[in-house]
Each structure stands twice: as C-alpha cells, then as structure tokens.
C-alpha positions in Angstrom: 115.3 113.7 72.0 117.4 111.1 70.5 115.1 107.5 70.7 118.5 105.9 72.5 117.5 107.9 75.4 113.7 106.8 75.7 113.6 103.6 78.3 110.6 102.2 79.5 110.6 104.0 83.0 110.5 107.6 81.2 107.5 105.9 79.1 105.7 104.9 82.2 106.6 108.2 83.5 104.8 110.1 80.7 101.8 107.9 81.0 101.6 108.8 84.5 101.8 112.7 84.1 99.3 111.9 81.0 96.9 110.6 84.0 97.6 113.5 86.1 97.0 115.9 83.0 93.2 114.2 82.4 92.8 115.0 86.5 89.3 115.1 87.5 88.0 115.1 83.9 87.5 111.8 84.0 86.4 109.4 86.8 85.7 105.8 86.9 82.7 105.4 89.8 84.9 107.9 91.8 88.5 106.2 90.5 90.6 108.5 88.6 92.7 107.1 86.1 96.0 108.2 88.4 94.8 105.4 91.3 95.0 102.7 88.8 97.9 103.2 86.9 100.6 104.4 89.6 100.0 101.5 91.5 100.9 99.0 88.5 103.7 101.3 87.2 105.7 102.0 90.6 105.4 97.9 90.9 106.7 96.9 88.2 109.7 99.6 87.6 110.6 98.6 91.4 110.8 94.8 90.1 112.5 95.8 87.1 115.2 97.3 89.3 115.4 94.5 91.5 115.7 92.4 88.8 118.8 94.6 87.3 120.4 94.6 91.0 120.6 98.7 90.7 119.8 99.0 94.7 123.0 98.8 96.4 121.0 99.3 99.7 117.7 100.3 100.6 117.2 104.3 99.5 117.1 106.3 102.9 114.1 108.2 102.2 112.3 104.6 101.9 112.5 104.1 105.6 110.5 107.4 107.3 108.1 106.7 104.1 107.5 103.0 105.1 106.9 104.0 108.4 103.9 106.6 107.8 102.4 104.1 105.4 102.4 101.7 108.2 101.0 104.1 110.5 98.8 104.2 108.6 97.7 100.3 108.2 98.1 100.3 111.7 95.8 103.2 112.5 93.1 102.0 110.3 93.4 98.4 112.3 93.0 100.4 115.5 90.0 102.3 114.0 88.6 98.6 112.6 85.5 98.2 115.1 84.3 101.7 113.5 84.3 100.8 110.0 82.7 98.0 107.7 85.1 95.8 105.5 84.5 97.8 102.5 85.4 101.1 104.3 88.9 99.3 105.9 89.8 98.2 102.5 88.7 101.3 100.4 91.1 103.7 103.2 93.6 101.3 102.6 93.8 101.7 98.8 94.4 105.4 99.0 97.7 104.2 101.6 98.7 102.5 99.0 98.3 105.2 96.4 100.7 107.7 98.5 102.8 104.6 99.1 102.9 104.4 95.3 103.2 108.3 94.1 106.3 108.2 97.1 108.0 105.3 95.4 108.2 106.7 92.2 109.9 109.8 93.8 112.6 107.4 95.2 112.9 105.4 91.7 113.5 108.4 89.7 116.2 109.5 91.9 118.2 106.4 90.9 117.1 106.4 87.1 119.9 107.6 84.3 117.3 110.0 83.0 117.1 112.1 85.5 116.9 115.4 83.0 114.5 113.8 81.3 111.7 113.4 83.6 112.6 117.0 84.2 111.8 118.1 81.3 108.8 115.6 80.9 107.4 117.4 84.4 108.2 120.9 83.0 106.3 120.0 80.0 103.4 118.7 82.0 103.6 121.8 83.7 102.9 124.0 80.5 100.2 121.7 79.8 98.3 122.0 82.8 98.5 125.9 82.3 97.5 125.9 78.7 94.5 123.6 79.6 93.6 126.1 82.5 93.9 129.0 79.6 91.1 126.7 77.9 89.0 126.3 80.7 88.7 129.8 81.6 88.0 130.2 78.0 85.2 127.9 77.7 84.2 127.0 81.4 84.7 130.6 83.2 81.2 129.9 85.5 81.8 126.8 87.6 78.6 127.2 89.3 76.5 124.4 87.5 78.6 121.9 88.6 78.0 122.5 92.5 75.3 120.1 92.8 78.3 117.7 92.1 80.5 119.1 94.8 82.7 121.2 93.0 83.0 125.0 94.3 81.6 127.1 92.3 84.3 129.1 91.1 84.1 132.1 88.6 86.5 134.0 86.1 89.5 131.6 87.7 91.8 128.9 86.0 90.8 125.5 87.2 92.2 123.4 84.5 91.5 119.9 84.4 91.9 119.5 88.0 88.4 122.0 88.8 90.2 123.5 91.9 92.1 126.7 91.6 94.0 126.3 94.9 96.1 122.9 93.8 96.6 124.1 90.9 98.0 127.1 91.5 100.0 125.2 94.3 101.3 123.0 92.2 102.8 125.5 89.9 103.9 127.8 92.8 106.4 124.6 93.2 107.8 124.5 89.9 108.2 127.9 89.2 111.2 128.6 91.6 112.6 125.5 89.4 112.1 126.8 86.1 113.1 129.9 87.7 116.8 128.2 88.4 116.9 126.7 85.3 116.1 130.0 83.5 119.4 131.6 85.7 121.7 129.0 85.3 121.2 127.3 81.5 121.4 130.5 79.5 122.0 128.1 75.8 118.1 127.1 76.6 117.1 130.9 78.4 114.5 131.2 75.8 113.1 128.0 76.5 113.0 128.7 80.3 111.7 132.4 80.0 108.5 130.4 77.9 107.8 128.0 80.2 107.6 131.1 83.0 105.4 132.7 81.7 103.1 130.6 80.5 103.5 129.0 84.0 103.4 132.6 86.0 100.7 133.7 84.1 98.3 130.7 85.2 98.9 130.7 88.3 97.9 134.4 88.5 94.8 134.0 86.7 93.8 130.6 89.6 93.5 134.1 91.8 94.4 131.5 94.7 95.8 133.5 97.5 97.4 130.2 99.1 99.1 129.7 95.9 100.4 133.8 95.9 101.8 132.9 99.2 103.5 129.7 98.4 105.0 131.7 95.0 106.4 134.4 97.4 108.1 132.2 99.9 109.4 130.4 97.2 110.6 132.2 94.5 111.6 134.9 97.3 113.9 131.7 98.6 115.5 131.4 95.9 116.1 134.8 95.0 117.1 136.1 98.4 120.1 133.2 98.5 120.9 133.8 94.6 120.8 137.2 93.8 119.3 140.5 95.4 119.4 142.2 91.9 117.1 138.9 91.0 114.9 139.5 94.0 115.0 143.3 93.4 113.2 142.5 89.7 110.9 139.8 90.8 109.6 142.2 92.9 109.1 145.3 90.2 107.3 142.0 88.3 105.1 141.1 91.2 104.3 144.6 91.6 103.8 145.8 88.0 102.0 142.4 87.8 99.1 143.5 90.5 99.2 146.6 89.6 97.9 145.6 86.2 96.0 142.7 86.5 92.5 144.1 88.7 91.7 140.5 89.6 94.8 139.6 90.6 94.9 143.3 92.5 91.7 142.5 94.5 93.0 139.2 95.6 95.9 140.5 96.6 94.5 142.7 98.8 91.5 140.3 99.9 95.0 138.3 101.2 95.1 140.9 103.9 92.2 140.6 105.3 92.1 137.4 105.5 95.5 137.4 107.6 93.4 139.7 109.9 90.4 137.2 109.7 92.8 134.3 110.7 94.8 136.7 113.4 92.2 138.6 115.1 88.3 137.8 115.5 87.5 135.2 112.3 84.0 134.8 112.9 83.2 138.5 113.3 84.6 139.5 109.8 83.3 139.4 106.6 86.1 136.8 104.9 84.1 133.5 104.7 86.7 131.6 103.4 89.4 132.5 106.3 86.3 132.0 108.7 85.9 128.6 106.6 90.1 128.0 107.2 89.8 128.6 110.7 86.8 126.2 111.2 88.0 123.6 109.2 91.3 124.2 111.5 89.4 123.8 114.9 87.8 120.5 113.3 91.1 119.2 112.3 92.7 120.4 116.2 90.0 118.4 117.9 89.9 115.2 115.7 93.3 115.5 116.4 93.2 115.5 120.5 90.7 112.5 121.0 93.1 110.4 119.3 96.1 111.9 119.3 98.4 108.5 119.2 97.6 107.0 116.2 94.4 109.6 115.1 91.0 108.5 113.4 92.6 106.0 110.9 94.1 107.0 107.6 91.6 108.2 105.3 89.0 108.2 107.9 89.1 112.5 108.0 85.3 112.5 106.5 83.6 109.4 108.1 85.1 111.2 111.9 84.3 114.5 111.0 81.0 113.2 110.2 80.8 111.4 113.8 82.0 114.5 115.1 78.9 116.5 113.9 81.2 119.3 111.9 80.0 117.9 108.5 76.8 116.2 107.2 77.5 114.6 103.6 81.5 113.1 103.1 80.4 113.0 99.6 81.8 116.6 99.3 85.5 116.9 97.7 86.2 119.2 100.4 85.1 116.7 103.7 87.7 114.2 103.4 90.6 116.3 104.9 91.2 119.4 106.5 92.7 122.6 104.9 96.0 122.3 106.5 97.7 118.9 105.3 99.3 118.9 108.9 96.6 119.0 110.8 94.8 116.2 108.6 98.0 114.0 108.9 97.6 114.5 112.5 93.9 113.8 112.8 94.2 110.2 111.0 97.6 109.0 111.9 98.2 110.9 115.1 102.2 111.9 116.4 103.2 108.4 115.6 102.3 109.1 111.6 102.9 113.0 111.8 106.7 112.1 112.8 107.6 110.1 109.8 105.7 112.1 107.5 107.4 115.5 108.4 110.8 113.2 108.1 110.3 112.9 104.6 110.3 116.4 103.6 112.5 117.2 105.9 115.4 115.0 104.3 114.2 116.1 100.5 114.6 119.6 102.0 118.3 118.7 103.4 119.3 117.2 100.4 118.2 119.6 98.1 120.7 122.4 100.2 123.3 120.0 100.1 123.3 119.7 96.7 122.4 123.5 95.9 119.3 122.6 94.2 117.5 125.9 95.6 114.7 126.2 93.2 113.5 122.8 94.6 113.9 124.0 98.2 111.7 127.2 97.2 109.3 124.7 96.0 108.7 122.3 98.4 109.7 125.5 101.2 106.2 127.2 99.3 104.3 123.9 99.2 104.6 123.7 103.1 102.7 127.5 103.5 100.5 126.6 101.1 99.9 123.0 102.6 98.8 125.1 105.7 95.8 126.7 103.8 94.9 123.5 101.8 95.5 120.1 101.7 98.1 119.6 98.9 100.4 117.4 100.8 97.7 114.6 100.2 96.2 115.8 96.7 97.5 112.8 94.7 97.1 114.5 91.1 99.8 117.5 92.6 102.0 114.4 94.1 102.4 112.9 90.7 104.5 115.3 89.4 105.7 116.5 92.9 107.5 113.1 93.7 109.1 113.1 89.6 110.2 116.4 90.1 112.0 115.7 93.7 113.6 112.8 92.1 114.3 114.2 88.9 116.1 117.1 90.7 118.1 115.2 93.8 121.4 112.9 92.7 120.5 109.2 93.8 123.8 109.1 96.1 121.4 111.8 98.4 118.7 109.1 98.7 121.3 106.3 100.6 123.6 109.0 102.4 
C-alpha cells in the first residue's frame, strides 16, 4: 500500500484493532487497553471532521444510537439512590465506550478509505486466528486460571480474548465477508481463499456451538441468495468438515441436545451449559419485568442480579450480563433503550440489502443468533472490529439517506 493512501484515521484505526488484538491479555486494574484508547481516538477523528466540514448533516444512524446512549444516562440517573458515586460514574464509562466503538462505525462510513480499514479488519481477523492457533498450542488447559474467573476451557482456541464463544462469534461475522469477497474479486481469490481458511479453521477448533450456529445462518445467507451450487459446496465442506474433525463432530452433535435442553425439560437433562442458558435467561426475563421502562440502569446487570439473589460475586466475567445481549439490553435500559438499540442494527441490516453487501447481512444476520446464546452485542473487544467492518462495508450516502 502506497504511503499516499495512509491518513491518520486508518493509523488510529490500526492502533485500535492493535488494542483489540492484545484483548484480555493485558489489563490495567480491570481497564483494557481498548477503554482508553477508543474514547480519545473516536474524539478526536470526530473533531478532525468537524474541523474539515465533511458532515453535510448529521449521519442517520447517529440518531437511534444517541438515543440508547441516553437511555442509558438516564436509566442509570433513575437507578442513582441504589448506587454510590463511584458505581454511577464507573457504569457510565462503559456508555461511553459503546458510544465510542458506535461512533467509529459511523466515521468510517464517511472516510475515503473505506477498503482500507477492510482490509486492516480482515487482517486483524487472521491475526486473532493465528494467535488462537498459539494459544491452543501453548495454553490448551485453561483450568488454572479459574480462580481468576475465566472458564476453564480445554483443547479450544481462546486466543487473546480467553473466551471461545466471542471469538468464534466474531469470526462467524466476517467469514460470510471474506466469503463475498473470495466470490466476487477473483484477481485476489488466492488471497481470500487464505484468509478462509485460516479464519474457518479457528473458528472450528473454538468448538463454540453458538458460533456454529451464527456461521450457518450466515454463510447459509449468503449462499442461499448468491448461488445454490455455492450453498450446495459449503455444505459437502461443513459436512466433510465434521465428519473429520472428532471434536468438532462431538460438538456438533452436543448442539442437539442442547436445542432439546432449551425446548423441552432443561433442568432434567444432562446439558449444564443449556440448563446454565436457560437460567441465565429466566434471570435476565425477570430483571427485565420489575423495571421494565427504563430496566436496572445501564451496566447495572451484576450489582441487580446480585440484589436479586441469582449470583453471589459480580467479580465473575460472566455476572455482568446475561447470555442473550437482548435480554441484558432489556434488563438495564428497559423498552425505552431496547427500541433504539434494535433500530441500529436494523438500519445497518437495510442498508447493507440496499446496497447488495450480503456477506455483511450474513454477518450481522449470524451475530443476532449468536447474540441470543451470548452476550456479543455488548463485548467491546468483538465491537471494535464489528463497527470498522459495518462502516468499512456500507457507502456513507446510506448513513444520511
């Protein structure tokens, strides 16, 4: 890549998918590197647009996100008498850090280089696989790091993120991309074909079943509007795929029973973690219901659930949201932040029809399954490249339409 091409935006933009890459490897007294530096970024690259007059009027999808994020402030003001300062203004910082990760999303869909913070997301991608390849390598037992609230995970790829489940959600989303780039640029095929299965192959070996659904819907999306001869051969693949792989295989078939667990009588079969889903479902359901207006206060899942009696310590990575996204959306900001927040997919989703970018609508179509099984739609390390990718992918006359 010619250096005439490199601006400061797709500099910040690498830095910021640097952060995400590092993940949970490195914390600073619980602050990932991600929380400070999107903040500062998304700040000053709105200024610097500002500055350069590039806004001709205010983006549209900046209007449903403005709204959940002050939902959200206002929820957490409703919510005040329950919480101490330091609580109001530490559940305010993570507003701001989804207010943040969304912005950058709506600046990159009016930045020249659109391609490349594609290409800087789809090389991030590979990363992320390639350090989950390492992991596995070196850390295959996960279990020693329990007593620091990580599930102990074995023989999976966690990569730097140390949770199977977003990582494999995450790169259920961009394969259906790669996926239409691999169909439709056939100078770079090679390139493409790579990156899949590099990609494919580490999301197999996270042995996430969320993530093999979210893969399915989306990839099945994308082929079932393209190309039935496509769909036909991702299918032999899939197949030949679990027929070979025996972990993969036993997941695969675990995924049925834990449809039955989640369809018939949960707590009388042997699936732990569907019994675990459906709990964490009932939790999020009646959080939900005493407040269902404006909900426990954004950020407050873990300190309500805790009032609630369903956990005892919110120090676990798990207690601070439900496993569906919607139902933890719906638990701290109630309807009035549920509305808004559904808006905003909703228009990516339109807009990525309209302008026949499919792979992206088999993306964020198998985010939303996965999103019910785990809470992805708030996981800020799969955001960072989520919100580059939407606006790397969508024309920046769809965002003022």
């Amino acid at each position: 890549m010619k250096a005439k091409y490199i601006s400061v935006a797709t500099v910040g933009i690498a830095i910021t998918l640097l952060c995400a890459l590092i993940g949970e490897s490195f914390r600073l007294k619980g602050i990932l590197l991600l929380d400070i530096w999107v903040p500062l970024f998304a700040a000053g690259w709105l200024l610097w647009k500002l500055h350069k007059r590039e806004f001709k009027s205010v983006p549209q999808l900046a209007w449903p996100a403005a709204a959940f994020v002050a939902v959200g402030i206002i929820s957490l003001l409703f919510n005040s008498a329950e919480m101490s300062w330091a609580e109001f203004f530490d559940s305010a910082l993570y507003g701001v850090r989804w207010a943040s990760l969304a912005l950058l999303g709506i600046l990159a869909m009016e930045d020249p280089q659109k391609r490349l913070i594609f290409f800087e997301v789809t090389i991030f991608s590979v990363l992320l696989a390639v350090a989950g390849f390492i992991q596995l390598k070196l850390f295959p037992d996960f279990t020693d790091y329990e007593i620091l609230g990580w599930d102990p995970h074995i023989g999976r790829l966690l990569s730097t993120w140390f949770d199977p489940n977003f990582v494999g959600g995450w790169l259920a989303v961009i394969t259906p991309v790669l996926l239409q780039e691999f169909w439709e640029d056939k100078k770079r095929r090679w390139i493409w074909a790579a990156a899949l299965a590099i990609v494919g192959l580490a999301l197999l070996m996270t042995l996430s079943r969320s993530a093999y659904l979210a893969l399915i819907a989306g990839v099945g999306l994308f082929a079932l509007i393209r190309s039935r001869v496509l769909l036909i051969g991702l299918v032999i693949t899939g197949l030949l795929a679990t027929a070979v792989l025996s972990p993969v295989r036993e997941r695969v078939i675990s995924l049925v029973d834990s449809a039955q667990s989640v369809l018939t009588e949960t707590y009388t079969l042997a699936d732990a973690s569907a019994r675990h889903r459906f709990g964490s479902w009932e939790e999020g359901w009646q959080l939900f219901l005493e407040k269902p207006l404006l909900g426990q206060g954004y950020n407050r899942y873990g300190d309500a659930a805790l009032e609630l009696g369903t956990i005892k310590d919110t120090e676990i990575h798990s207690a601070n949201g439900s496993d569906s996204s919607l139902l933890t959306v719906l638990a701290t900001t109630g309807l009035l932040g549920f509305l808004p927040f559904i808006t905003v997919y909703a228009l990516i989703a339109r807009w990525a029809w309209q302008d026949r970018e499919l792979g992206l609508l088999g993306g964020i179509t198998g985010l939303f399954i996965h999103s019910i099984f785990v809470n992805s739609l708030l996981f800020p390390l799969l955001l960072a490249p989520l919100w580059l990718l939407i606006g790397s992918r969508l024309r920046s006359s769809a965002s003022i339409r």
